[in-house]
Backbone bond lengths (Angstrom), bond angles and torsions (degrees), N, CA, C in turn:
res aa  C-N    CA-C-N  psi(-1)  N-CA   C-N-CA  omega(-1)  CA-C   N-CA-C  phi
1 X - - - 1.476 - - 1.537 109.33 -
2 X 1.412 127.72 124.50 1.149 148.95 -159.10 2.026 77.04 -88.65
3 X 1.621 97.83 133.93 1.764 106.10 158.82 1.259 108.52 -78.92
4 X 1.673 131.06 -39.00 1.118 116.70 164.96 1.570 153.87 -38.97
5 X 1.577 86.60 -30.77 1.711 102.28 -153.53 1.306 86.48 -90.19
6 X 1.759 121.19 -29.89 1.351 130.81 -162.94 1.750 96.02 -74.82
7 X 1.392 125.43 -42.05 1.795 120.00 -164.48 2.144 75.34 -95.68
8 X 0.935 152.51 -30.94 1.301 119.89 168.64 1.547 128.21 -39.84
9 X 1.415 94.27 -55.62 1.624 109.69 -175.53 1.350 117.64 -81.46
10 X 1.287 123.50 -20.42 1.713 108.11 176.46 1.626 100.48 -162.64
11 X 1.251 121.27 -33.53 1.873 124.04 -162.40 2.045 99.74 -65.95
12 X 1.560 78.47 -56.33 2.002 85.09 172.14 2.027 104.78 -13.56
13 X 1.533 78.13 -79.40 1.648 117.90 -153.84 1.880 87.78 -41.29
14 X 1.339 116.91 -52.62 1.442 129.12 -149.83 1.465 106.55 -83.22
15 X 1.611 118.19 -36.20 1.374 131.65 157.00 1.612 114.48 -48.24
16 X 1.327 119.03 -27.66 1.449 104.70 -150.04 1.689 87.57 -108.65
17 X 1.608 111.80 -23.42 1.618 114.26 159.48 0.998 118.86 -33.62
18 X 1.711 117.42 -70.77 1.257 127.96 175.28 0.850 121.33 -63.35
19 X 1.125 141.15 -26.51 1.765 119.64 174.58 1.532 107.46 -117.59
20 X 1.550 122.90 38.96 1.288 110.50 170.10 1.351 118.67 -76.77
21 X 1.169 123.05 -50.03 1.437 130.01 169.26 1.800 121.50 -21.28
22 X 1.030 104.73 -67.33 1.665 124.81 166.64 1.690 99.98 -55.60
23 X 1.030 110.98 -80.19 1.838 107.49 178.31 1.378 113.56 -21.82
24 X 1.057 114.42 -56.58 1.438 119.94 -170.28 1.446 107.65 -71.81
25 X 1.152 139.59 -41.23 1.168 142.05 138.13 1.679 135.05 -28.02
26 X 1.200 122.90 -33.92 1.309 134.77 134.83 1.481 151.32 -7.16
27 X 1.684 129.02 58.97 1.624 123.42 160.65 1.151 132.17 -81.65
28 X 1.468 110.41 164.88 1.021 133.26 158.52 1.685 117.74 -22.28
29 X 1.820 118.02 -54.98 1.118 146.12 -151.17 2.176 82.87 -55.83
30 X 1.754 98.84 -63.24 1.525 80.81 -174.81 1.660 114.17 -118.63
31 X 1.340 111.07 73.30 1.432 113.74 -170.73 1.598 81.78 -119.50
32 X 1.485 104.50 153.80 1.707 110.80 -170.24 1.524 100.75 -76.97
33 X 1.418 110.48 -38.23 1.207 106.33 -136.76 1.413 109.13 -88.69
34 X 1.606 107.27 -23.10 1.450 123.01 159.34 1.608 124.57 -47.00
35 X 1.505 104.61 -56.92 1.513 129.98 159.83 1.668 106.25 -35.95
36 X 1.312 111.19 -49.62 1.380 110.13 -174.83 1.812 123.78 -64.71
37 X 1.307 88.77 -45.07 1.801 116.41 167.37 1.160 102.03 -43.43
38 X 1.201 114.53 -74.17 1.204 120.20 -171.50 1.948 127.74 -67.82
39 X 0.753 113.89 6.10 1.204 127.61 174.58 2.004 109.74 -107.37
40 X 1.355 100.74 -30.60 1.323 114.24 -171.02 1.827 82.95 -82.44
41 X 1.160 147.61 -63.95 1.292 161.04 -173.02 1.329 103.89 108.76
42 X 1.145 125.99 59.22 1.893 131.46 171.78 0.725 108.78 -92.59
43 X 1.607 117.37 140.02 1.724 140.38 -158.85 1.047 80.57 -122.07
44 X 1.591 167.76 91.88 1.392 137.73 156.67 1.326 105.63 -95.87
45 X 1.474 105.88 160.44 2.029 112.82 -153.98 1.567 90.61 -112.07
46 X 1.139 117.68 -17.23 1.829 121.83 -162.67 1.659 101.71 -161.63
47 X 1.626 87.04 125.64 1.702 84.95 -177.30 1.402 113.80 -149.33
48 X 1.079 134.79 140.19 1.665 149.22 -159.63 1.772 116.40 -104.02
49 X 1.149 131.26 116.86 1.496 107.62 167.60 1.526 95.46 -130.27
50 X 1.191 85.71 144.50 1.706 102.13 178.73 1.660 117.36 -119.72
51 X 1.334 105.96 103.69 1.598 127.20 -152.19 1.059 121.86 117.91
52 X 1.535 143.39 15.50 1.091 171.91 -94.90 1.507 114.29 -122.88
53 X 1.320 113.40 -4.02 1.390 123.89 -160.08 1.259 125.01 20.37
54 X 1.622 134.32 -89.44 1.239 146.09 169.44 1.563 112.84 -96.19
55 X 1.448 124.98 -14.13 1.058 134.90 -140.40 1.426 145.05 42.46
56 X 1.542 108.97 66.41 1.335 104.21 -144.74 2.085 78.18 -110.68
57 X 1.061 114.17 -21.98 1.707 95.43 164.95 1.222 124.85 -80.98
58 X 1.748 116.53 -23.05 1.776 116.48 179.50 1.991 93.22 -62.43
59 X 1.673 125.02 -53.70 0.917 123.37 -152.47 1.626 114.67 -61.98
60 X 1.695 109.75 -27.45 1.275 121.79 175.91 1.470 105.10 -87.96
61 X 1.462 126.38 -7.22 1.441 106.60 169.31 1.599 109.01 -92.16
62 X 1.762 94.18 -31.62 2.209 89.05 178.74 1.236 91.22 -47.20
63 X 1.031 157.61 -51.09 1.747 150.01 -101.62 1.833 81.92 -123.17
64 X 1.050 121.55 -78.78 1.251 114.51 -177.80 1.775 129.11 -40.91
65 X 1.462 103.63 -38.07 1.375 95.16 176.13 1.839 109.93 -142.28
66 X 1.588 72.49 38.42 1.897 67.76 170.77 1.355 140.15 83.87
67 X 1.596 95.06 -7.18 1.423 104.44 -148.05 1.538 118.91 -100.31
68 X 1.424 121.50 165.88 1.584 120.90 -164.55 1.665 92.46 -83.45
69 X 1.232 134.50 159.71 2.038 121.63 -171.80 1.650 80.09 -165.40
70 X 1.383 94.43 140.41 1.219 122.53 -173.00 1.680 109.62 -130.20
71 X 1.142 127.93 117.05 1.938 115.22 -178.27 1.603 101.86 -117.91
72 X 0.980 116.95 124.02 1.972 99.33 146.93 2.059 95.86 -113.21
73 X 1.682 95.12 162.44 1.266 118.96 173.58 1.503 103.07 -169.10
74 X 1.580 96.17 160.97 1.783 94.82 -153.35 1.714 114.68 -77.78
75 X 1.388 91.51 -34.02 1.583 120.01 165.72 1.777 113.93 -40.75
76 X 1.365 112.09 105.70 1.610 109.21 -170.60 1.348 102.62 -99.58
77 X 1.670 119.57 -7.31 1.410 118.02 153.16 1.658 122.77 -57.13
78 X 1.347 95.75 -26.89 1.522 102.58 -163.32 1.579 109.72 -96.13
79 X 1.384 103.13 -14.10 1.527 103.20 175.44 1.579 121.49 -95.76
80 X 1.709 89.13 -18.53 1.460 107.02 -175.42 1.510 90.40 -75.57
81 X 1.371 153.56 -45.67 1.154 139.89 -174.14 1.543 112.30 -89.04
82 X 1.043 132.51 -7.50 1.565 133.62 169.56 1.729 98.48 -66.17
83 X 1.026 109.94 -62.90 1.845 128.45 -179.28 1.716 92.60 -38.55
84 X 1.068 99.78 -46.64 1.933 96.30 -148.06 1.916 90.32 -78.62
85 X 1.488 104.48 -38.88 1.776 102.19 -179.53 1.440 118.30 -78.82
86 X 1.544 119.51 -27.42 1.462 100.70 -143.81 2.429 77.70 -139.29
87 X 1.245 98.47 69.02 1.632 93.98 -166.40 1.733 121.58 -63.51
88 X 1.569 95.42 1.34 1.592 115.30 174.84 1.420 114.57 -66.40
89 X 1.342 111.27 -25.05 1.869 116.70 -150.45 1.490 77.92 -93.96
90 X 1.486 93.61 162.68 1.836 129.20 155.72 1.180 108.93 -81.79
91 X 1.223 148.70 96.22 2.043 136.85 170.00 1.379 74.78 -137.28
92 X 2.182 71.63 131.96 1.592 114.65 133.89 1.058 123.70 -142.84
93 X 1.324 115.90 164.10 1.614 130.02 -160.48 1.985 83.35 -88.20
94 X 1.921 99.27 129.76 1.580 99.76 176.76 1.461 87.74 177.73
95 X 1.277 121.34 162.70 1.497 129.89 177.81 1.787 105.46 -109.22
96 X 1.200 119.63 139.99 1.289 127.95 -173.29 1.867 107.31 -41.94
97 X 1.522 120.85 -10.44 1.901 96.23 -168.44 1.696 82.50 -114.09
98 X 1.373 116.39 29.55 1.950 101.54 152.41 1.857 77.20 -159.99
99 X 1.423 99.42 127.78 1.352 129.55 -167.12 1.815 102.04 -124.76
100 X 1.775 100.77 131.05 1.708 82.73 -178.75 1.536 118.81 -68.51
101 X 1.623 108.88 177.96 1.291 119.00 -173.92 1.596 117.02 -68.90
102 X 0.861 125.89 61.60 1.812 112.64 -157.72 1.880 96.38 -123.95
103 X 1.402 95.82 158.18 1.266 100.75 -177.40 1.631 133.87 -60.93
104 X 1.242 153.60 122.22 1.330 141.10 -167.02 1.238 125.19 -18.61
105 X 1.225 135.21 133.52 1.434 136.66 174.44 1.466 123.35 -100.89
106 X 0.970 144.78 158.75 1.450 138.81 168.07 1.774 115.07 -104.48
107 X 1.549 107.42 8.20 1.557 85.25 152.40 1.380 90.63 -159.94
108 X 1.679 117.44 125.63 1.885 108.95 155.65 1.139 111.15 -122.92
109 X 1.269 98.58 141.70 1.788 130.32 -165.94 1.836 91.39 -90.82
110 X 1.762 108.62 131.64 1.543 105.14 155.20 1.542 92.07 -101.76
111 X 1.654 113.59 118.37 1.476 117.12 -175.07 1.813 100.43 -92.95
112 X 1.434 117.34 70.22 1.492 118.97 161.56 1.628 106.08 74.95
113 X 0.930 127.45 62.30 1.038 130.23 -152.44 1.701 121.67 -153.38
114 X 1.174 97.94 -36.88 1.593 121.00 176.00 1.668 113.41 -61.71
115 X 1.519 114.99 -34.23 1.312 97.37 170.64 1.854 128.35 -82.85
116 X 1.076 96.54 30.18 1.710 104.79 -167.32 1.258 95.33 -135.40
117 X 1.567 128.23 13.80 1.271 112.43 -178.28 1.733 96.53 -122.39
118 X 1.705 117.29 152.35 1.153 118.89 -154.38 1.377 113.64 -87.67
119 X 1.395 121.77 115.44 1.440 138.81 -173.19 2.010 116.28 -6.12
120 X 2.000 78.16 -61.73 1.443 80.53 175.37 1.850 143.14 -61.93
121 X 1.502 95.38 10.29 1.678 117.45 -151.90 1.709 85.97 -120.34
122 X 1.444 144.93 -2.78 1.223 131.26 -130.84 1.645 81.66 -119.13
123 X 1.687 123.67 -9.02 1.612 110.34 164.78 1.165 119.02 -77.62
124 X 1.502 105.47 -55.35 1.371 119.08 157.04 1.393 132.95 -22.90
125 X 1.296 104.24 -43.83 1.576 116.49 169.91 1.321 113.45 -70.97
126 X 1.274 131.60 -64.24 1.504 132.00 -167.27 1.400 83.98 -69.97
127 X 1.216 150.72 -63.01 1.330 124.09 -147.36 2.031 110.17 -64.15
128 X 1.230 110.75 -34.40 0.922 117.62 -175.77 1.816 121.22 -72.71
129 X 1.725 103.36 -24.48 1.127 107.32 173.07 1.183 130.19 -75.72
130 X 2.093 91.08 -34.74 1.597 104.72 159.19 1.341 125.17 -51.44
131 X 1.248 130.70 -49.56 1.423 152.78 173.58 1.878 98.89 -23.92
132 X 1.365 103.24 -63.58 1.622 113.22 -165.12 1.913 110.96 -75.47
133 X 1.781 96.77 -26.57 1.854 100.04 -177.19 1.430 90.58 -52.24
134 X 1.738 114.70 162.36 1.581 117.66 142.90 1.121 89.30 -98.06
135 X 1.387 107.37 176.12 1.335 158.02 139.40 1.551 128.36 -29.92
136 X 2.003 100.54 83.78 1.618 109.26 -154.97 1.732 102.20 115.55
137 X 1.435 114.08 -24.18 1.667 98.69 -161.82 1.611 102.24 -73.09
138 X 1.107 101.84 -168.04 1.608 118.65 174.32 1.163 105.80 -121.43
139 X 1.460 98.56 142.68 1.801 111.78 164.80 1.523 106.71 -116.59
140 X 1.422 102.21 127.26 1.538 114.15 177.84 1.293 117.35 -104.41
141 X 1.175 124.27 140.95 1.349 133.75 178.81 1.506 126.93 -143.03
142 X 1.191 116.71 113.42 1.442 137.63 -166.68 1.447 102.31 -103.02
143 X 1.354 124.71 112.86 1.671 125.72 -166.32 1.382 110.41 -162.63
144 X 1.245 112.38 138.39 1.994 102.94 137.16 1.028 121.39 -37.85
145 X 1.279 113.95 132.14 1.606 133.96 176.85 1.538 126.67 -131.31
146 X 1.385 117.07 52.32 1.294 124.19 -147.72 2.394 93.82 -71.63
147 X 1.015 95.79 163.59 1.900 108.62 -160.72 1.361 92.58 -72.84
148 X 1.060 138.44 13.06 1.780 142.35 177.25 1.444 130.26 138.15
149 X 1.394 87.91 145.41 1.872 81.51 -165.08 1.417 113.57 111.32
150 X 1.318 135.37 157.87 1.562 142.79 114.56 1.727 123.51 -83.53
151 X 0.936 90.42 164.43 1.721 123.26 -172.79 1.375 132.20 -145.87
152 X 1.056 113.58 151.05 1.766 109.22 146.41 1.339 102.66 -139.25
153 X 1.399 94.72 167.69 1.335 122.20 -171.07 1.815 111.90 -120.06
154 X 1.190 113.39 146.49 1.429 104.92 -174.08 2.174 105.74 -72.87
155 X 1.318 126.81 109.33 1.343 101.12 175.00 1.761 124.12 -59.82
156 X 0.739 101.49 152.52 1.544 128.38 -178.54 1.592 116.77 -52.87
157 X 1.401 101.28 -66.10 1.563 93.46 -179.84 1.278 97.50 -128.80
158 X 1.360 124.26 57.57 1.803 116.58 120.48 1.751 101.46 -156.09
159 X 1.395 88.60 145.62 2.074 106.55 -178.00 1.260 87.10 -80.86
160 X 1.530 96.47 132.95 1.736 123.18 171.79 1.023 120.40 90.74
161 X 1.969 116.20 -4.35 1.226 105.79 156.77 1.576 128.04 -94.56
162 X 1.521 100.28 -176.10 1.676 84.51 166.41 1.918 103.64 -152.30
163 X 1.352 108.64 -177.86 1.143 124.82 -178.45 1.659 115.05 -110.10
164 X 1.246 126.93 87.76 1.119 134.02 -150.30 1.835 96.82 -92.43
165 X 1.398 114.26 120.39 1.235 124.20 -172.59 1.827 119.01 -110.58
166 X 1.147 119.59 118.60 1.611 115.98 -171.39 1.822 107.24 -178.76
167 X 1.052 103.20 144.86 1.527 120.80 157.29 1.503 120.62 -25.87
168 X 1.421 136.42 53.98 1.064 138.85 -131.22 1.742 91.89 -101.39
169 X 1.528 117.09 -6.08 1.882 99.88 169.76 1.409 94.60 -78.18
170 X 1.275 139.54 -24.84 1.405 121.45 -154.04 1.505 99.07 -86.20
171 X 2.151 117.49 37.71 1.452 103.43 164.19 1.500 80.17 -91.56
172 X 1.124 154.64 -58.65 0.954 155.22 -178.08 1.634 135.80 -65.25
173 X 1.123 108.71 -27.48 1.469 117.66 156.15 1.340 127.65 -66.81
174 X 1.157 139.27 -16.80 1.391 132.52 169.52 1.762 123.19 -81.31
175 X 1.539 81.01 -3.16 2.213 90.38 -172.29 1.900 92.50 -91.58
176 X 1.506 99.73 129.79 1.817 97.02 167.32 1.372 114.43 -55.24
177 X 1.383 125.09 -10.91 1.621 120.92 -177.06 1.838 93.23 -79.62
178 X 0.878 155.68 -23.05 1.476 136.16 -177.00 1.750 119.60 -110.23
179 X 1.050 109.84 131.96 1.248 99.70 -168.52 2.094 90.65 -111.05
180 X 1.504 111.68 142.76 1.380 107.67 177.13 1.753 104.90 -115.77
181 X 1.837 82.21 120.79 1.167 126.03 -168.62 1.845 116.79 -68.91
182 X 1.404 117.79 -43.30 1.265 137.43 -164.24 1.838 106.60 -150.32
183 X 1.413 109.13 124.33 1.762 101.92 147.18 1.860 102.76 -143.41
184 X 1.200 102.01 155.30 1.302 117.79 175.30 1.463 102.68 -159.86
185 X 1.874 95.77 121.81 1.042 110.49 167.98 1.690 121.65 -113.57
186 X 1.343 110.24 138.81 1.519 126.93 174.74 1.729 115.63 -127.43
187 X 1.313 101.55 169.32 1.380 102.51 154.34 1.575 128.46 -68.80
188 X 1.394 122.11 171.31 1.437 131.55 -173.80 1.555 106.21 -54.31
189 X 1.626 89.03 -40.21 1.855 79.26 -165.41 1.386 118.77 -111.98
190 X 1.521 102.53 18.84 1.444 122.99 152.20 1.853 112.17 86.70
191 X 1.670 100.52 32.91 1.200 124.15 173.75 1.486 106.48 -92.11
192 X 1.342 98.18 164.06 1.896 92.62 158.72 1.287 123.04 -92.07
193 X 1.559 127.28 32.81 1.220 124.70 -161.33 1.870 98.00 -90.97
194 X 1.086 132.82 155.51 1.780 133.34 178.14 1.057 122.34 -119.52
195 X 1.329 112.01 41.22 1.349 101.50 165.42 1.609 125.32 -89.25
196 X 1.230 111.14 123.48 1.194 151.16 -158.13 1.532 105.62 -34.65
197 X 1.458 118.84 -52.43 1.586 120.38 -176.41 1.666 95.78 -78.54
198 X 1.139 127.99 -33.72 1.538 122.09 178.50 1.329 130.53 -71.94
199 X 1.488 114.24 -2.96 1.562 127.87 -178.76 1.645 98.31 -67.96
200 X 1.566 95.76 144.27 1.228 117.73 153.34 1.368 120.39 -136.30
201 X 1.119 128.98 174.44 1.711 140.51 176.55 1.473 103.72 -132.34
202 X 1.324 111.92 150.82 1.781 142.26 141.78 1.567 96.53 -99.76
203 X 1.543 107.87 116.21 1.646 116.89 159.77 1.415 87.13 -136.64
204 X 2.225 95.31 153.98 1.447 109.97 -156.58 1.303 63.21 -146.76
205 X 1.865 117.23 135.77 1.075 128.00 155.90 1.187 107.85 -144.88
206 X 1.898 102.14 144.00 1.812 109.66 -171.67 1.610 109.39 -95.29
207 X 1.578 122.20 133.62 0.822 121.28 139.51 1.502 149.57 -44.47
208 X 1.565 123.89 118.45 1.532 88.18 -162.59 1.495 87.57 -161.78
209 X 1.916 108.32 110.66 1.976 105.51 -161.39 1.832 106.10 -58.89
210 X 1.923 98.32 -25.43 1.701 100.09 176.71 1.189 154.92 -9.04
211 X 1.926 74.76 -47.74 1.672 111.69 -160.59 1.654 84.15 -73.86
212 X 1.328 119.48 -57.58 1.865 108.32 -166.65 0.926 114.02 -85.78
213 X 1.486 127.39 39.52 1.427 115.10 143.48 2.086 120.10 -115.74
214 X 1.157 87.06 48.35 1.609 117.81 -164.76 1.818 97.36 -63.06
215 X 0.913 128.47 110.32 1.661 125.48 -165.44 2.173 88.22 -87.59
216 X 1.630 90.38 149.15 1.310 140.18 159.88 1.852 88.21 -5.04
217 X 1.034 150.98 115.23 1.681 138.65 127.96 1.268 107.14 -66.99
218 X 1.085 151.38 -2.58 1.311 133.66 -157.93 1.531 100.75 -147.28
219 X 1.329 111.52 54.91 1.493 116.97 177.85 1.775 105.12 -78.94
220 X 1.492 108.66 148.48 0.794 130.42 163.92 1.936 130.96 -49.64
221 X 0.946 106.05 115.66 1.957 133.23 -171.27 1.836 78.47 -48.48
């Protein structure tokens, strides 16, 4: 059983039930990843998040810096009401390893999302996410970040899924093209408490083709 096909067809829709209330409730003021931006000093002109729910952070970042924001999330409840509130944004209903056709962006956000997506789909994904970064952008990632190791976890409200837990910049951190810019790790609910299955991270890493054209150290005498 594909986790995807399962939050396409009904989990999306039922996820975004439950936590619409709170979502909508939701700024900038205490979102990590904003905090992070802003500390880094990023202007970005065009920006992508993938997990996007309604888009209620692309709509507070167009507004904040101007910018063109693009979301998909699998949930067509959740896009169907992003559209109807925020009529500035780009949303479509799609799962992060087929991304729409749109022109490169200079920053995409994974908005919490990466641990629910199925292991085997997670090349597919970075390559494809890579595909859309330019050259210089940032890739953001909002995740579980447990202190070593992978895992899963049994999910909660559906049998046969799970909650897949791991170091999720190092799809992108191990290539010499990205250099990582920012991480901060906390707990889920944004305490300082550490317990270990509740960790998450904000990591911001720059794209940059520079890095691989790194000449020879070990030239010949």
């Amino acid at each position: 059983m594909h986790q995807k096909n399962v939050f396409m067809a009904q989990e999306g829709n039922e996820w975004y039930k439950r936590n619409k209330t709170a979502i909508l409730e939701k700024s900038l003021a205490s979102d990590p990843i904003f905090k992070a931006l802003k500390y880094l000093g990023s202007k970005p002109a065009r920006i992508l998040e993938i997990g996007c729910a309604n888009g209620w952070r692309l709509a507070q970042l167009a507004e904040y810096y101007g910018a063109r924001c693009y979301g998909v999330d699998p949930s067509a409840s959740a896009i169907q009401d992003g559209l109807s509130r925020y009529p500035g944004l780009q949303l479509t209903v799609g799962t992060a390893d087929s991304l729409p056709e749109i022109d490169q962006v200079d920053l995409i956000i994974f908005g919490f999302c990466l641990y629910l997506c199925d292991p085997q789909d997670l090349f597919r994904i970075a390559a494809g996410s890579d595909a859309l970064l330019a050259d210089r952008g940032l890739m953001t990632i909002l995740d579980f970040n447990p202190p070593a190791g992978h895992y899963r976890n049994d999910y909660q409200h559906h049998a046969n899924l799970f909650s897949y837990k791991m170091n999720y910049g190092e799809l992108f951190g191990w290539h010499p093209g990205y250099h990582r810019l920012f991480e901060h790790v906390q707990h889920h609910d944004g305490s300082a408490e550490l317990e270990p299955d509740a960790l998450i991270s904000v990591q911001i890493l720059r794209k940059d083709v520079r890095l691989l054209a790194a000449q020879n150290p070990y030239p010949k005498g």
